[in-house]
Every structure is written in C-alpha cells, then in structure tokens.
N, CA, C and O of each residue as an XYZ file, in Angstrom:
528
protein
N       0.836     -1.174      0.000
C       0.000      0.000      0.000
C       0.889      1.248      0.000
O       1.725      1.534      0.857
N       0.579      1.935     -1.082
C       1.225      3.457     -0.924
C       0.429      4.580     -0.840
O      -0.801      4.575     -0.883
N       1.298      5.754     -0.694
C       0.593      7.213     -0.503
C       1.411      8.316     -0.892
O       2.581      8.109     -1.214
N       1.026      9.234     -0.897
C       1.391     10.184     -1.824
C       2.632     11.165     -1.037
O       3.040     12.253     -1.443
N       3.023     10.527      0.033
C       4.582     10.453      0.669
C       5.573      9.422     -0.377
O       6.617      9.656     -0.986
N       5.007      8.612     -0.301
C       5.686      7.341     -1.473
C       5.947      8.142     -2.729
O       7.104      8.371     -3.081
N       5.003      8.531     -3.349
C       4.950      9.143     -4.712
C       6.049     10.517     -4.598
O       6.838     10.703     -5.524
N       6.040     11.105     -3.843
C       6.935     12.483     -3.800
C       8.326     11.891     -3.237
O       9.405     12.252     -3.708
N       8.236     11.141     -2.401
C       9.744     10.255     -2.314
C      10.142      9.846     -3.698
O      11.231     10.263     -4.093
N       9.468      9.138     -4.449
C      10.421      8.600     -5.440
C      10.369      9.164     -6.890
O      10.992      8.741     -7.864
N       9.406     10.316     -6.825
C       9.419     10.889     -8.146
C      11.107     12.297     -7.768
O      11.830     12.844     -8.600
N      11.130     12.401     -6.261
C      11.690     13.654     -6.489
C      13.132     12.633     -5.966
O      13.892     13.409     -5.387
N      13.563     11.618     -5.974
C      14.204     11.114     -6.345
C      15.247     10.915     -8.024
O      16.411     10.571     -8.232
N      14.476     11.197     -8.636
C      14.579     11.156    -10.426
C      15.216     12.347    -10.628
O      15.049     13.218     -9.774
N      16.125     12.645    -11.865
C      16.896     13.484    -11.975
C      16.353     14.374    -12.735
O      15.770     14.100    -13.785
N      16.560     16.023    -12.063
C      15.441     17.305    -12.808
C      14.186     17.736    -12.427
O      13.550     18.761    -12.670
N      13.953     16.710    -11.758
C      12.518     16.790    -11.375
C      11.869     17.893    -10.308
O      12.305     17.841     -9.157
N      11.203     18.547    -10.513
C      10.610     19.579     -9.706
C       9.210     19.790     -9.071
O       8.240     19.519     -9.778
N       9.026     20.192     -7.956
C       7.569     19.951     -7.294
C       6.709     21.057     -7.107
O       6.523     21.719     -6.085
N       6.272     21.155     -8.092
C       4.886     22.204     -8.140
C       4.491     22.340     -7.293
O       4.474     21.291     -6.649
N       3.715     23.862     -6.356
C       3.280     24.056     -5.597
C       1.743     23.911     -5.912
O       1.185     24.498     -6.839
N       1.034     22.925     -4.891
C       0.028     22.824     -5.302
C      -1.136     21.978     -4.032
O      -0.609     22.021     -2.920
N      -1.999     21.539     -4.018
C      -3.148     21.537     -2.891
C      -2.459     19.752     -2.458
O      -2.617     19.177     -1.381
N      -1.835     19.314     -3.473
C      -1.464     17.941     -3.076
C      -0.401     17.330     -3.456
O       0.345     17.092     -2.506
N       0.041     16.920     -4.615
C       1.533     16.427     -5.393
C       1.522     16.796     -7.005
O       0.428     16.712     -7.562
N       2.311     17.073     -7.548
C       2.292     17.638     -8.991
C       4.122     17.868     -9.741
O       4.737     18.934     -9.784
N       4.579     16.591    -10.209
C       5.701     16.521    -10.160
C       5.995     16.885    -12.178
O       5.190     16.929    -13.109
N       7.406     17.063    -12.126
C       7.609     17.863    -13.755
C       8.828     17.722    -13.813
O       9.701     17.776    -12.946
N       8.862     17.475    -15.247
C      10.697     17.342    -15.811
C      10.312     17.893    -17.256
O       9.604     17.474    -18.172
N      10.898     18.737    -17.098
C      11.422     19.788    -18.505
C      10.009     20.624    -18.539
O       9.746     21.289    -19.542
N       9.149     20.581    -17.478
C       8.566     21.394    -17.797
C       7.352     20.592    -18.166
O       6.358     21.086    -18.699
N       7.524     19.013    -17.773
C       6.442     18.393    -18.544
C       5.529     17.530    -17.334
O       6.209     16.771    -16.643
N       4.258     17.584    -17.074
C       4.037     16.561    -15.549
C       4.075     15.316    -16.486
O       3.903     15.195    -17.699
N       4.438     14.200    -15.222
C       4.648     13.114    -15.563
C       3.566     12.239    -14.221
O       2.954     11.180    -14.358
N       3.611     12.788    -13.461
C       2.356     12.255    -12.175
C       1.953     13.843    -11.271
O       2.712     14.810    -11.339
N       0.729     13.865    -10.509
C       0.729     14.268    -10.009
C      -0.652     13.907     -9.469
O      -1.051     12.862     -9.982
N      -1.751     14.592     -8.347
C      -2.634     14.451     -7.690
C      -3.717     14.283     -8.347
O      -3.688     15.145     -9.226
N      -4.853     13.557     -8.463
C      -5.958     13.829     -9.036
C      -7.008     14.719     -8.720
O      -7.713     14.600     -7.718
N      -7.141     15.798     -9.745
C      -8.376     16.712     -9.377
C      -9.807     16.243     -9.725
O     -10.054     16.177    -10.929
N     -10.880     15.877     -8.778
C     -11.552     14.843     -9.007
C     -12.861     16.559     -8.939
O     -13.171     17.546     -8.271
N     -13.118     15.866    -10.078
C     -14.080     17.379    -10.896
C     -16.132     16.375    -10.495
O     -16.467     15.235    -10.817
N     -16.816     17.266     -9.876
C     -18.017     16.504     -9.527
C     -18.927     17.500     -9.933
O     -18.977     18.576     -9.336
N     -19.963     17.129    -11.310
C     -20.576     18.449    -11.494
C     -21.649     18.929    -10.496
O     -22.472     18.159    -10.001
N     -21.588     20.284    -10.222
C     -22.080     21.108     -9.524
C     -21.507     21.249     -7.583
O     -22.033     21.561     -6.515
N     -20.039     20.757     -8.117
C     -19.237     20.763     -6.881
C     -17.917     21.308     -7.211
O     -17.455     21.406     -8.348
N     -17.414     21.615     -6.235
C     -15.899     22.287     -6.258
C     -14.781     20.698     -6.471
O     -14.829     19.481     -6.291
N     -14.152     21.427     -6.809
C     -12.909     20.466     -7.401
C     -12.222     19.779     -6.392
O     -12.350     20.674     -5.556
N     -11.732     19.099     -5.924
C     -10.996     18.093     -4.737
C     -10.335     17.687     -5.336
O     -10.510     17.158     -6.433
N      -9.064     17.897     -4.532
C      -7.704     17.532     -4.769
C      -7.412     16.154     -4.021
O      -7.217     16.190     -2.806
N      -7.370     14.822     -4.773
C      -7.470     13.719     -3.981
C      -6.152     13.122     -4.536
O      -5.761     12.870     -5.676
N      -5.433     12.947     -2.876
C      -4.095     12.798     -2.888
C      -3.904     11.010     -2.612
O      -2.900     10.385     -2.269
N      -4.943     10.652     -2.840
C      -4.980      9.410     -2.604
C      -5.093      8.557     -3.809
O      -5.317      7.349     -3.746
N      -4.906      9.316     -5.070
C      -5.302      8.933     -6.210
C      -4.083      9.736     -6.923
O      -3.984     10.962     -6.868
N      -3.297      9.008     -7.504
C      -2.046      9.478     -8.724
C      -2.872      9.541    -10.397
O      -3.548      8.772    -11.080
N      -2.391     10.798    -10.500
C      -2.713     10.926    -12.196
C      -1.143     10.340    -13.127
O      -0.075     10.924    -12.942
N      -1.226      9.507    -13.796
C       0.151      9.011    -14.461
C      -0.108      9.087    -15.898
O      -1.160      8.798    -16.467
N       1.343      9.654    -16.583
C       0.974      9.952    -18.183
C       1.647      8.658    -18.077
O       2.167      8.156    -17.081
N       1.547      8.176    -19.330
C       1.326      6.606    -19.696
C       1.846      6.503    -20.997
O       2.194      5.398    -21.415
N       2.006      8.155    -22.138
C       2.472      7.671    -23.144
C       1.447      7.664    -24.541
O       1.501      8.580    -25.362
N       0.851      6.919    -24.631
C      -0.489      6.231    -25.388
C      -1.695      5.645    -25.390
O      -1.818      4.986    -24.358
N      -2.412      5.599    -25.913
C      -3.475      5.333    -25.916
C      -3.438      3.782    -25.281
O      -3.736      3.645    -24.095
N      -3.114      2.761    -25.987
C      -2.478      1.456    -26.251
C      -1.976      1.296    -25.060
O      -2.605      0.404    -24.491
N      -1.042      1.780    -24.321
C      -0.730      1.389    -22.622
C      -1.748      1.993    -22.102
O      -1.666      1.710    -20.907
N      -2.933      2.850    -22.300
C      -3.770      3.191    -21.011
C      -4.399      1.873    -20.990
O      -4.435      1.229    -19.941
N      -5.031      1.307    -22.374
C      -6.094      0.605    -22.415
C      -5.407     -0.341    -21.890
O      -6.184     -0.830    -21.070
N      -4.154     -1.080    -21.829
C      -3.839     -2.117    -21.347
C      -3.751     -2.038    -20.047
O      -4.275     -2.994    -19.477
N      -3.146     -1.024    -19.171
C      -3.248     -0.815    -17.843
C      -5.029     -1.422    -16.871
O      -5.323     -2.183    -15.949
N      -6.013     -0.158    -18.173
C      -7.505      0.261    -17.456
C      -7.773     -1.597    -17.847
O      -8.916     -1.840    -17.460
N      -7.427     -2.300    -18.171
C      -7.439     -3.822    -18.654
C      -7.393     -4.802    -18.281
O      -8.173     -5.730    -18.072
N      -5.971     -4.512    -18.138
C      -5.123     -5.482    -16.979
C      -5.248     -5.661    -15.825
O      -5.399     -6.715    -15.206
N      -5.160     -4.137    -15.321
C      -5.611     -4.090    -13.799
C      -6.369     -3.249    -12.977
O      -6.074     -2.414    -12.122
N      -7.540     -3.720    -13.496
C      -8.697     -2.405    -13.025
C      -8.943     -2.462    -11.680
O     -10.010     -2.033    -11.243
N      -7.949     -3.020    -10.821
C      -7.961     -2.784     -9.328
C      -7.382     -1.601     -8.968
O      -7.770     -0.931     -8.011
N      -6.479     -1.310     -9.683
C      -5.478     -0.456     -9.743
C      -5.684      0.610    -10.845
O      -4.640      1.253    -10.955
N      -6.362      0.914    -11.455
C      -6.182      1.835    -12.568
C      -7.851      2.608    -13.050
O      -8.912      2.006    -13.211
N      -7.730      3.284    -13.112
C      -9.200      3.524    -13.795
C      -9.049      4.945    -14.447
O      -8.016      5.612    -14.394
N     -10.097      5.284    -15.007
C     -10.263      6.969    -16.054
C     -11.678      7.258    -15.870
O     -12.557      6.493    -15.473
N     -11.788      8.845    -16.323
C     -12.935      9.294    -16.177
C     -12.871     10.205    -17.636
O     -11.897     10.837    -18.047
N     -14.065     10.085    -18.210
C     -14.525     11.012    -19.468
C     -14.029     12.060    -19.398
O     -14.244     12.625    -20.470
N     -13.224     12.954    -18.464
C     -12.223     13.938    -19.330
C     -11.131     13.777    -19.257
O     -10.376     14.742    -19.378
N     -10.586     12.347    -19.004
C      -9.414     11.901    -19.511
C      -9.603     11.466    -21.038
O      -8.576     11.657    -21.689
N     -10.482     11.021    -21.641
C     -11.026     10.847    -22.791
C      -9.964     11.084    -23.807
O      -9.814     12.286    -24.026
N      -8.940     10.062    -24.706
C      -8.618     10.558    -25.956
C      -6.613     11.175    -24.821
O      -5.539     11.139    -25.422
N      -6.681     11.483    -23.773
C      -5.365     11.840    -23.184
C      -4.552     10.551    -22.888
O      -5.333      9.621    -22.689
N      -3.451     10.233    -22.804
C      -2.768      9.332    -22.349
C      -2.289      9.718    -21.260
O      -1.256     10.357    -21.055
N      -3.349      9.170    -20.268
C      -3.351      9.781    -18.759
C      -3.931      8.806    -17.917
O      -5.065      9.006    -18.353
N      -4.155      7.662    -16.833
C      -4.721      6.872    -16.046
C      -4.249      7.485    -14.800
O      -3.302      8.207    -14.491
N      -5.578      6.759    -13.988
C      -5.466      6.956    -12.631
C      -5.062      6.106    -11.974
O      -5.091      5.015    -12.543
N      -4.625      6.099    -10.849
C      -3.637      5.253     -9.647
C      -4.360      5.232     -8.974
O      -4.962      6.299     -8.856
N      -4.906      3.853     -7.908
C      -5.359      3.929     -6.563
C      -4.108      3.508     -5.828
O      -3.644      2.368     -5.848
N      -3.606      4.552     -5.173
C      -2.131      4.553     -4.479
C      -2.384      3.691     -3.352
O      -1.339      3.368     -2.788
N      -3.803      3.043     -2.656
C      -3.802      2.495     -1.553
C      -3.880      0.860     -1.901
O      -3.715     -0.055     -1.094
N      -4.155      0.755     -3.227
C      -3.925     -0.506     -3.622
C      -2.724     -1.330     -4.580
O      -2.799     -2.360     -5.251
N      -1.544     -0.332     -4.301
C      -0.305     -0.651     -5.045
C       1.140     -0.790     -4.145
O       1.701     -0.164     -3.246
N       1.317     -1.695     -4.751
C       2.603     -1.556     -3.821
C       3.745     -0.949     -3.902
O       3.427     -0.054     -4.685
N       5.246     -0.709     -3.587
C       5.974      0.215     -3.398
C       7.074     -0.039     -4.705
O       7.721      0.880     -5.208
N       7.143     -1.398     -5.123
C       7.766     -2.059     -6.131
C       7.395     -1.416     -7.810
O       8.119     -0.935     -8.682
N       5.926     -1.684     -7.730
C       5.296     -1.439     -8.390
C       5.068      0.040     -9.109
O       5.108      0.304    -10.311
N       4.740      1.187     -7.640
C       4.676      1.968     -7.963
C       5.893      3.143     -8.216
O       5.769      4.362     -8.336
N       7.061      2.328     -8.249
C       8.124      3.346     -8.219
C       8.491      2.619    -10.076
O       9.211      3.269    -10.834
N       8.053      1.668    -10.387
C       8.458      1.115    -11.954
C       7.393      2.270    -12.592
O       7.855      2.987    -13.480
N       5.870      2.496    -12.142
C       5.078      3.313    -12.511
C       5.614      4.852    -12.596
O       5.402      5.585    -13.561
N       6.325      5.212    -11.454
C       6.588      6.506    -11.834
C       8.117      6.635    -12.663
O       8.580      7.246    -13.625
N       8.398      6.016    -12.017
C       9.454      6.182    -12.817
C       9.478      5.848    -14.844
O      10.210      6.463    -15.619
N       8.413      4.676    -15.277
C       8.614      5.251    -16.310
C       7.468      6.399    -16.732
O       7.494      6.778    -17.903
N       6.486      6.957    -15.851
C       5.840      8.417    -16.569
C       7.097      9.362    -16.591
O       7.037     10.425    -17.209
N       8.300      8.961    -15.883
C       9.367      9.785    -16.042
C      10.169      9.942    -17.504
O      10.537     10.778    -18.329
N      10.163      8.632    -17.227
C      11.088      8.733    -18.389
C      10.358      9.099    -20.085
O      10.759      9.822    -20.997
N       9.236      8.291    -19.952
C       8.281      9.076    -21.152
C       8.440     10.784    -21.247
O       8.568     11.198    -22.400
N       8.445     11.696    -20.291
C       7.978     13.043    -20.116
C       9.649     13.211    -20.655
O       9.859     13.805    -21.713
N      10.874     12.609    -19.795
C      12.010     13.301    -19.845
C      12.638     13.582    -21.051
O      12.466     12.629    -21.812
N      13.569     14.848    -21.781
C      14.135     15.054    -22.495
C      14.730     13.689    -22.952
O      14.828     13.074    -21.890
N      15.254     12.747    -24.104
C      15.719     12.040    -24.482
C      16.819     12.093    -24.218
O      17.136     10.946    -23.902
N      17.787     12.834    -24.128
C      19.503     13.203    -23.596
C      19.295     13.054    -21.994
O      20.327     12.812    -21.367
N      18.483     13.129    -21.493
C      18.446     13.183    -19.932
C      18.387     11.672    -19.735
O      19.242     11.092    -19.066
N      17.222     10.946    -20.408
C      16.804      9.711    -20.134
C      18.051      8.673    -20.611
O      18.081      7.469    -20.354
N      19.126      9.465    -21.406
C      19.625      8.339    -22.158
C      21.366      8.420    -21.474
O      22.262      7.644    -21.806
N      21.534      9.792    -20.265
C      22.545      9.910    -19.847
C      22.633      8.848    -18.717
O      21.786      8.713    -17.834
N      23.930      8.003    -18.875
C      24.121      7.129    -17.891
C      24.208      7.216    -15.893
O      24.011      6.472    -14.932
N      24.675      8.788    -16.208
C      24.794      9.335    -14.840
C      23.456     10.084    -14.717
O      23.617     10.940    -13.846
N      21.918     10.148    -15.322
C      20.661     10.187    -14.852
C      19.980      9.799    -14.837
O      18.866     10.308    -14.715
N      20.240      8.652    -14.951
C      19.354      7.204    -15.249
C      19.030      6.841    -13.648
O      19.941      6.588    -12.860
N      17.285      6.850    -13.174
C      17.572      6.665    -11.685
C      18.234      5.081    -11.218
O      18.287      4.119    -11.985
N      18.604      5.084    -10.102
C      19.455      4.188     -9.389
C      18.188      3.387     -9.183
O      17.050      3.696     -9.534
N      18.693      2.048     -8.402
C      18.321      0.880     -7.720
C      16.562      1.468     -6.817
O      16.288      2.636     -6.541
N      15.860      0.503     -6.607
C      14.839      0.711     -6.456
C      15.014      1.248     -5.135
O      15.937      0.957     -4.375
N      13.773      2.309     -4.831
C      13.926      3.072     -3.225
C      13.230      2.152     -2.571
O      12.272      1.465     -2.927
N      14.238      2.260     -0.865
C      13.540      1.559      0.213
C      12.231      2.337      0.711
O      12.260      3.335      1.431
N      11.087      1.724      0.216
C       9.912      2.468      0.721
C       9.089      1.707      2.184
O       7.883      1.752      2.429
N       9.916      1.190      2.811
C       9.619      0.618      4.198
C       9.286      1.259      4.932
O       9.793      2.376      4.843
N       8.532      1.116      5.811
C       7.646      2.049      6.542
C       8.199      1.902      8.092
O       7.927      0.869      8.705
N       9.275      3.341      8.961
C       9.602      2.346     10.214
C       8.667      1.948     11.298
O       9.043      1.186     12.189
C-alpha cells in the first residue's frame, strides 16, 4: 500500500525533477508533468484535490487501455481523460515495487531524451519504501 509520501519520495528522487506548488503532489521534468494528484471534478461541486489517487501519463493510448485492462484494481479513467494518455492510480492498492516502476517510467516518457539516455541520470536501484 502506498501514498502520496511514497509518490513524492520517489518521483523527487529522479533526476530534474521539480515539485509544483500545489493543494497535493504535482511533479515535472522539462517542464512536462509526468504524475501528479488527481483533481476529481463533480458536477455542480468544487474540485478536490485527492491525494490518494495518482494521475500518471502513460504515453499512449495502447498502454492506457492495457493498464484500465489489466488491472482495473489499480487503474481507472474518467470522461475527461477521454482521448489523453493519462490513467489513474489507486495509491492504496499498489505496492511500493510497483509503484516506483510506474513513476518512474511516466518519467522517463515526459524526460528530455539526452536526460533519459545519460548514464549518470538514469535513476538508481529501487527506493527503500519501508515504513519504520
């Protein structure tokens, strides 16, 4: 099980990466988000920032559908994700293994190609996300 301590541990782990000021998590490399909080939009309600839920770019169409597919325990979208290569995270049903392969590659999708392909920014060995 993770949370959005997990997610800001290991995204701001990654090289370049910068943390938007914002109501919950909202992480960026070159200027590009690659995860951040879900703003969960309810019509005729104010917007909620639910930090319990990761927004992850994914790339394509073709990996969302396989994700929303594969593992709809873990993944789901809402109609104005529609047509974006964007899925949602239930951070309380993923584990720490898992979700650091997840961010880390919305990283590397978002990152400059010279960044992703430099040997000295390539992130290291998986983070200890143990809880003491």
């Amino acid at each position: 099980m993770a949370d959005a301590d997990d997610v800001r541990r290991l995204a701001l782990a990654l090289p370049h990466v910068v943390e938007i000021d914002s109501d919950g998590f909202d992480f960026r490399v070159a200027d590009k988000g690659f995860v951040w909080s879900y703003p969960e939009r309810r019509p005729g309600r104010p917007r909620v920032i639910r930090t319990d839920v990761a927004v992850l770019y994914v790339g394509d169409e073709a990996e969302k559908q396989a994700l929303l597919l594969g593992e709809p325990e873990l993944f789901f979208t809402t109609p104005a994700y529609d047509g974006l290569p964007l899925v949602m995270l239930r951070l309380d049903r993923v584990d720490a293994v898992r979700l650091e392969e997840l961010v880390t590659d919305a990283w590397r999708m978002r990152a400059p190609a010279a960044l992703v392909g430099d040997p000295e920014s390539r992130p290291g060995p998986p983070a200890d996300l143990t809880r003491s």
